[in-house]
C-alpha positions as a LaTeX table, in Angstrom:
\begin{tabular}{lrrr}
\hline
Residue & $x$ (\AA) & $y$ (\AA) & $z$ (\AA) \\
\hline
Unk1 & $-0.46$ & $-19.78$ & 9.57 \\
Unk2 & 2.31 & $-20.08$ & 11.87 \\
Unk3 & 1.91 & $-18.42$ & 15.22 \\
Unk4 & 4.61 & $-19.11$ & 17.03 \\
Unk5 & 7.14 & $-16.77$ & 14.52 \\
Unk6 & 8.84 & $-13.80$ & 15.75 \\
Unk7 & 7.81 & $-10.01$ & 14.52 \\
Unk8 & 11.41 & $-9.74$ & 12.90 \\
Unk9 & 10.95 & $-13.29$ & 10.71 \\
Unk10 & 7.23 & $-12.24$ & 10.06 \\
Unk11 & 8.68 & $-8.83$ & 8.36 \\
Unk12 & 11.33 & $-10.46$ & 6.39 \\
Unk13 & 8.45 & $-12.62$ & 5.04 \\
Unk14 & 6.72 & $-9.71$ & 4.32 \\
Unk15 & 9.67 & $-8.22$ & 2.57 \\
Unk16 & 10.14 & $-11.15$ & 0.86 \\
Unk17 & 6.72 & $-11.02$ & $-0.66$ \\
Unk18 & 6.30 & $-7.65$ & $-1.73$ \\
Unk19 & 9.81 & $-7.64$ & $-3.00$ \\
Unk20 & 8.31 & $-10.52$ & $-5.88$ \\
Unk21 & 5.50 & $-8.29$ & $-6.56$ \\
Unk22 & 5.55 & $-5.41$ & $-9.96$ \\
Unk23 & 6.93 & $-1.72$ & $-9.38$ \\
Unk24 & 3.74 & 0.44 & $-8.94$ \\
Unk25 & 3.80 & 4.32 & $-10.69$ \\
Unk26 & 2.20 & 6.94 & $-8.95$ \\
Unk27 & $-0.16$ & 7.17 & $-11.88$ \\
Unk28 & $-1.68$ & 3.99 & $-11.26$ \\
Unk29 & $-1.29$ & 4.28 & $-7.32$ \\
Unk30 & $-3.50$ & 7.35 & $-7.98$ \\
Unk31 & $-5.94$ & 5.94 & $-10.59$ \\
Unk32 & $-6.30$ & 2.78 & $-8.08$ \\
Unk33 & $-6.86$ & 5.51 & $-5.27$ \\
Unk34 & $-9.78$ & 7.40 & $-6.82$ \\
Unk35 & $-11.35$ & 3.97 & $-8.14$ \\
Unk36 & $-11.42$ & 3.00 & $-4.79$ \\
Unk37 & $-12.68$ & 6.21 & $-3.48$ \\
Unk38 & $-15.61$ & 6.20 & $-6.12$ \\
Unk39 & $-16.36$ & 2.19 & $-5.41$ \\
Unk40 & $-16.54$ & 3.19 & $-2.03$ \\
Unk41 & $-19.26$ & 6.06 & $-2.95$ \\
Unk42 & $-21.50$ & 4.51 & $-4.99$ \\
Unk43 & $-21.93$ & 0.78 & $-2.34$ \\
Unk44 & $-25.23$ & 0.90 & $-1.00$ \\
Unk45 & $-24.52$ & 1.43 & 2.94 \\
Unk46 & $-27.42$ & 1.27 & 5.09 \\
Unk47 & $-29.07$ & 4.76 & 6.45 \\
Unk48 & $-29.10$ & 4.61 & 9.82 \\
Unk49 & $-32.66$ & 5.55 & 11.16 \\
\hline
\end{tabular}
């Protein structure tokens, strides 16, 4: 990666890149947000003692 590039040129890049990627619905943006929210339930996290 290229450190020495400026905020502005690092957001057009950005821009650039999510510009290329599908339209998302708020159906799916929802369905994505509640299959993240049960993933995130059901992990194993450690129990703190």
């Amino acid at each position: 990666m290229n450190y020495k590039i400026s905020f502005h040129e690092r957001a057009k890049l950005s821009m650039e890149q999510i510009s290329k990627q599908p339209p998302v619905t708020l159906e799916e943006a929802r369905a994505q947000a509640e299959w993240l929210k049960n993933i995130s339930i059901s992990s194993d996290k450690k129990k703190r003692i």
